[in-house]
C-alpha positions as CSV (number, residue, x, y, z in Angstrom):
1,X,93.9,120.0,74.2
2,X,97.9,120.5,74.6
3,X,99.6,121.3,71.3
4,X,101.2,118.1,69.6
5,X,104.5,117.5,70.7
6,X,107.5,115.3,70.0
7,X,107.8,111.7,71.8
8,X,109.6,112.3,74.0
9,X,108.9,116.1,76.0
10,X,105.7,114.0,77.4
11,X,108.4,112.6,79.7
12,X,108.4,116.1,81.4
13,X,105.1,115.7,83.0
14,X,105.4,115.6,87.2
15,X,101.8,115.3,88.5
16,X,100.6,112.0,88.6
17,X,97.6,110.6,86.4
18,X,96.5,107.2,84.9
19,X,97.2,107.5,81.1
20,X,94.9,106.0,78.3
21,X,96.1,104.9,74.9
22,X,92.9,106.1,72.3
23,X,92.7,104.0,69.4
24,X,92.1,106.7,66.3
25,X,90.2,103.6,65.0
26,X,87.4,103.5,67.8
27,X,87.1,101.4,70.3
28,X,88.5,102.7,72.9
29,X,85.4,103.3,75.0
30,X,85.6,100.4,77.5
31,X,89.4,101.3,78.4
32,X,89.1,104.7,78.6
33,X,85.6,104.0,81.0
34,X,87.6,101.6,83.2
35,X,90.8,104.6,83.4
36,X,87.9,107.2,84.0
37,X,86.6,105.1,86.9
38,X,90.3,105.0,88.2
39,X,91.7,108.1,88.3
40,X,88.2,108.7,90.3
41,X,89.1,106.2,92.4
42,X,92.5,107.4,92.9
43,X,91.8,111.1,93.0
44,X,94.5,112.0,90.3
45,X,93.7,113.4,86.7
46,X,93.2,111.3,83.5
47,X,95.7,111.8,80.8
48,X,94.0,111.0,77.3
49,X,97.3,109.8,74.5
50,X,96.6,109.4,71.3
51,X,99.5,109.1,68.6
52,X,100.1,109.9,64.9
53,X,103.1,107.9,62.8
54,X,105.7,110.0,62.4
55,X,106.7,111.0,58.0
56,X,109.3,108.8,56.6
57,X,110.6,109.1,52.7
58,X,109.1,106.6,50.8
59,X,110.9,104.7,48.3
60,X,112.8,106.6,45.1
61,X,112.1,110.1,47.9
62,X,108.8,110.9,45.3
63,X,108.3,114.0,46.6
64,X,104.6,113.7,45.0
65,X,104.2,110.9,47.6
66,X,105.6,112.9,50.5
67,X,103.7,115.8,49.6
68,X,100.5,113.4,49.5
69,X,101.5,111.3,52.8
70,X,102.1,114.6,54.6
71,X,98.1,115.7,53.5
72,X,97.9,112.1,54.8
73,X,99.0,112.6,58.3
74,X,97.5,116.4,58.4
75,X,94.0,114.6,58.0
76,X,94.9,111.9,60.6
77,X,96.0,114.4,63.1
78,X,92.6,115.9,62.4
79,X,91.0,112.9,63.0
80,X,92.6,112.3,66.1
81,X,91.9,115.5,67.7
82,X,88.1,114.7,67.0
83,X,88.4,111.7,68.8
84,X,90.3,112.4,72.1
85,X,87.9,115.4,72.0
86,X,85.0,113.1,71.5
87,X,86.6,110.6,74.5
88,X,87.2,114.0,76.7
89,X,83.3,115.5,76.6
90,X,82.4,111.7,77.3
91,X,84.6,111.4,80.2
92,X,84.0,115.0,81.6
93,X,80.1,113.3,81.3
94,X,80.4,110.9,83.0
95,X,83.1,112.0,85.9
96,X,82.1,115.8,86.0
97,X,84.7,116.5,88.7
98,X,87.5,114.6,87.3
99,X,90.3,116.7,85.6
100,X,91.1,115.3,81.9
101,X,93.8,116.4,79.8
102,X,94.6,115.6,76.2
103,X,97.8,114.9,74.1
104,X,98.2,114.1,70.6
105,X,102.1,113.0,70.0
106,X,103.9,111.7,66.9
107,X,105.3,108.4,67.1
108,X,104.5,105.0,67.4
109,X,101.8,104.1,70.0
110,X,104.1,102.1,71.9
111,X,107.1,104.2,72.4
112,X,105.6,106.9,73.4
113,X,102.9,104.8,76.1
114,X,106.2,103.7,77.5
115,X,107.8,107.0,77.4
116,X,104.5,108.1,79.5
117,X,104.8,105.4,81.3
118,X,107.6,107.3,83.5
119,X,105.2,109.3,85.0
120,X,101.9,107.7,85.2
121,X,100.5,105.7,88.2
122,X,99.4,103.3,85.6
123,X,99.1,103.1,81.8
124,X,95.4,101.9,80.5
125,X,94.7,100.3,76.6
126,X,92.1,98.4,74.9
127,X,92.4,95.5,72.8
128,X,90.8,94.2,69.7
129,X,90.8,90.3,70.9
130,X,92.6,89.7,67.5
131,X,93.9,86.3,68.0
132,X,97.2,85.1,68.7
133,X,98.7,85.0,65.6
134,X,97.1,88.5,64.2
135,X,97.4,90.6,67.6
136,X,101.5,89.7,67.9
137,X,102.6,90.1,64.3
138,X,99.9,92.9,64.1
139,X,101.9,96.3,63.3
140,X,98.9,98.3,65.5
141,X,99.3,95.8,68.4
142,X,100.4,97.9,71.6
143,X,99.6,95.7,74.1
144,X,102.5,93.5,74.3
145,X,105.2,95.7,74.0
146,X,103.3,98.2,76.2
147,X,102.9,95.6,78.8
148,X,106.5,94.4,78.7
149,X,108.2,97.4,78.7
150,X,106.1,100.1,80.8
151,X,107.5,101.5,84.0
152,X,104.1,101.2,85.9
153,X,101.7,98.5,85.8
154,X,99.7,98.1,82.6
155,X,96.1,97.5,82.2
156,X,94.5,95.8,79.1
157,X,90.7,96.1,79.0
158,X,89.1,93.6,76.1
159,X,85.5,94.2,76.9
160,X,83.2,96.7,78.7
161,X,83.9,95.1,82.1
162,X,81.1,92.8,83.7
163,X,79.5,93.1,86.7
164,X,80.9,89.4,88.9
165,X,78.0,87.4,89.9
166,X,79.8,86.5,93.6
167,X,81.5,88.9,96.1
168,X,83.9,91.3,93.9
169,X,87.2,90.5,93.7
170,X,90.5,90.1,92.5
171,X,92.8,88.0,91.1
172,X,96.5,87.7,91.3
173,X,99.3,85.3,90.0
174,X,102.1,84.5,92.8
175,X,105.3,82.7,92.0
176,X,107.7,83.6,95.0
177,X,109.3,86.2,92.5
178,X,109.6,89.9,93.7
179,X,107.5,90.9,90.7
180,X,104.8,88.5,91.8
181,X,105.2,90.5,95.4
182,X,104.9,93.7,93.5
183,X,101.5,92.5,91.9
184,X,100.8,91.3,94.7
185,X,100.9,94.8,96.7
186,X,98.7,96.5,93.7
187,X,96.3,93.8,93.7
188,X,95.6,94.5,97.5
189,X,95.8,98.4,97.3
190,X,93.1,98.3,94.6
191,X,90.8,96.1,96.6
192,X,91.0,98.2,99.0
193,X,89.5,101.0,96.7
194,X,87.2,99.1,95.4
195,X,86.2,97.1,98.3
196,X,86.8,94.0,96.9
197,X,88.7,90.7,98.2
198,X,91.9,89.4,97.0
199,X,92.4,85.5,95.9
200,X,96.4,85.3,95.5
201,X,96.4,81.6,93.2
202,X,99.8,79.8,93.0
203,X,100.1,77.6,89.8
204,X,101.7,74.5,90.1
205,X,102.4,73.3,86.7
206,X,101.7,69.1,85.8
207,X,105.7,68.0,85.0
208,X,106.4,67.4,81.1
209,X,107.2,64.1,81.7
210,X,107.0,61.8,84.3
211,X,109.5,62.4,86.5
212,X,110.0,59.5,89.6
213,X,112.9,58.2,87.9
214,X,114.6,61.5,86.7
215,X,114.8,63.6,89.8
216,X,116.0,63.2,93.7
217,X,113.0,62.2,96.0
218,X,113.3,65.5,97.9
219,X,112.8,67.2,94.4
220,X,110.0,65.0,93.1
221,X,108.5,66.3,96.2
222,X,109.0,69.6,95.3
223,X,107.6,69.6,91.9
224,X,105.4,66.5,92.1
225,X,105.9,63.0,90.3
226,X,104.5,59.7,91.3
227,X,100.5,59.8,92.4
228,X,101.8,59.1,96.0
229,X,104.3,62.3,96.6
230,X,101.2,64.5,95.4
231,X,100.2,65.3,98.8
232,X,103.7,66.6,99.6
233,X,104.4,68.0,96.7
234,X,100.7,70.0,97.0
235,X,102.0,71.0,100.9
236,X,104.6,72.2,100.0
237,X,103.6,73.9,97.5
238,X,100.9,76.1,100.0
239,X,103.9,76.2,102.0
240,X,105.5,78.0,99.4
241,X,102.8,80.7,98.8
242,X,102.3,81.2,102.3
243,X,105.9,82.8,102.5
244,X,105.8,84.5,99.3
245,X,102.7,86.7,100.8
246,X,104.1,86.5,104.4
247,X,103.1,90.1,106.1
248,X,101.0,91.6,102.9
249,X,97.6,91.1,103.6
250,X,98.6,92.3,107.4
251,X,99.6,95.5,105.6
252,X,95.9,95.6,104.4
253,X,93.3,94.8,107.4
254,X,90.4,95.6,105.8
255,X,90.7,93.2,102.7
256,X,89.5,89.7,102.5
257,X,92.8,87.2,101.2
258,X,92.7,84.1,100.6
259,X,95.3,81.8,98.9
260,X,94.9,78.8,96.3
261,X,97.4,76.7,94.9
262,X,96.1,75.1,91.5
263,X,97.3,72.6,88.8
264,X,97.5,73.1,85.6
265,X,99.0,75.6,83.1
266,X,99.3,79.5,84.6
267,X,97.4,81.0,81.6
268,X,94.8,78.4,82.0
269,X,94.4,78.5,85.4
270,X,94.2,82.6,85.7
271,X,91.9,82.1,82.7
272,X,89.5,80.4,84.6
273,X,89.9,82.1,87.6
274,X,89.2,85.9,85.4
275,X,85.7,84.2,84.8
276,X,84.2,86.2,88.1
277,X,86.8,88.8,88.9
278,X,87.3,92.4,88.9
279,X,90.8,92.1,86.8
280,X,93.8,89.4,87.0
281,X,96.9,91.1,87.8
282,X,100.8,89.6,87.2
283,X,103.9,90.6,87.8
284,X,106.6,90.8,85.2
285,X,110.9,91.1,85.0
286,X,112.5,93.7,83.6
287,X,111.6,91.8,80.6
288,X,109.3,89.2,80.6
289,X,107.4,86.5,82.5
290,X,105.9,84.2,84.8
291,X,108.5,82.1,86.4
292,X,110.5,80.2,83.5
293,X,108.3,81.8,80.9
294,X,107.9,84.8,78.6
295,X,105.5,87.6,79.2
296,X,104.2,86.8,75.6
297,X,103.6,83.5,76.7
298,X,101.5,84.3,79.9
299,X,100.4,87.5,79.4
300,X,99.6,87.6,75.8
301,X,97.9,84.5,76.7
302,X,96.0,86.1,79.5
303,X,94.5,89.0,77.2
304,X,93.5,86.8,74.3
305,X,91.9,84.4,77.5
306,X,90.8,86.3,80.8
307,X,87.1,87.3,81.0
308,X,88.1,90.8,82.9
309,X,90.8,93.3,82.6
310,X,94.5,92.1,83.0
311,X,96.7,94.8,84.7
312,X,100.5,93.9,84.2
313,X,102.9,95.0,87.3
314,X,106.7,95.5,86.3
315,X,109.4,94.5,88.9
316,X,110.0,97.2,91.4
317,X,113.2,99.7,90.5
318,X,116.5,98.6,91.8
């Protein structure tokens, strides 16, 4: 294991590797199984993290309390190195071949996933299923900030992943955006090293309110109102997501596509499409979202909902 180092000379590293954030509190196993049986996959080394807060003054500078907070952190840095050595020998188990390195860093978790995040192919964590409330107002919750603020695509693995009952494959959200694009592009390179198929699902959302007498007729077309533009507004729609993957699965000859347009709400919808897939995958903006909403909203939604690993794909640079 590397000597622990500030949070930011991590940054320096040039080969790349998948990253896993270890949880000091366990676990971590099913994330750091799923990165294992990547960076086999992908032929490039796995890159253990785990972090330890870094010592602020408490209140009135007690230097009783420092002394004892700093005895505080020595035993958590202790602990830590017992558990990415624990997470190492398991992975060097399991994957006898596959180079892992180690790194225990002070700083919060998710400022220094993100700093890794500028060399890593992709960044994997675990979650705790908290609940909505608890896992966004939770000071240990990584996986939001992670997920909207990495520069590679984020994977969130909930649950030792299931094998799917049908033909493996996965998932990914399209909205005509260029991050849905860029999801769209890692969802068919890793189904091509799994040997999987790829089901790209438009979601067309039901309107808030009824909208016949509110909008044009071209638009009520577009975004469906009265029961009898449905059909155009449901062509047009496949029209729509037949552009917006135009030339990608081409790119990709040996991998089954298929496209779906659905109704309903996004996270619903990829929800119930997670129930038999290898892993849902969605693009996000520089900061945030499915089209016209936050990456809270769909993502966070996504990882307290989907029934595989979610793997979040940032908008390509420039």
């Amino acid at each position: 294991m590397t000597a622990p180092r500030g949070p930011h000379e991590h940054e320096r590293r040039e080969a790349p590797v998948i990253v896993v954030g270890v949880d000091p509190r366990g676990g971590s196993r099913p994330a750091v199984g799923w990165a294992a049986d990547e960076a086999a996959r992908r032929g490039v080394p796995l890159h253990l993290v785990l972090t330890v807060p870094v010592l602020h003054d408490l209140p009135h500078g007690s230097r009783r309390h420092r002394v004892a907070d700093s005895a505080h952190r020595a035993a958590l840095r202790t602990e830590g190195a017992e558990v990415l050595a624990d997470e190492s020998a398991w992975v060097s188990a399991a994957h006898g071949g596959l180079p892992v390195t180690t790194e225990l860093l002070d700083g919060g978790p998710a400022a220094v996933l993100c700093g890794c995040s500028h060399r890593a192919l992709m960044i994997v964590l675990g979650s705790r299923r908290l609940g909505r409330s608890a896992e966004l107002f939770s000071s240990s919750s990584v996986t939001v900030p992670v997920s909207a603020r990495a520069s590679c695509p984020v994977a969130v693995v909930a649950d030792e992943p299931r094998t799917p009952r049908g033909p493996a494959h996965l998932v990914v959200g399209i909205d005509g955006s260029e991050p849905s694009r860029a999801a769209l592009a890692f969802a068919l390179e890793e189904a091509q090293l799994l040997g999987a198929s790829v089901r790209a699902v438009w979601v067309w959302p039901h309107p808030r309110v009824p909208l016949g007498d509110l909008l044009p007729e071209n638009l009520v077309a577009l975004v469906g109102g009265p029961a009898g533009d449905e059909a155009a507004a449901a062509g047009e729609r496949h029209r729509l997501l037949a552009a917006a993957v135009a030339g990608w699965p081409e790119k990709y000859p040996g991998v089954p596509f298929t496209g779906h347009v659905l109704r309903g709400h996004p996270v619903e919808e990829l929800a119930l499409a997670s129930h038999d897939a290898l892993a849902v995958v969605v693009g996000r903006r520089g900061h945030g979202g499915y089209t016209g909403m936050r990456l809270g909203s769909v993502v966070h939604g996504l990882l307290q909902r989907a029934e595989c690993p979610v793997v979040t794909v940032p908008e390509p640079a420039g």
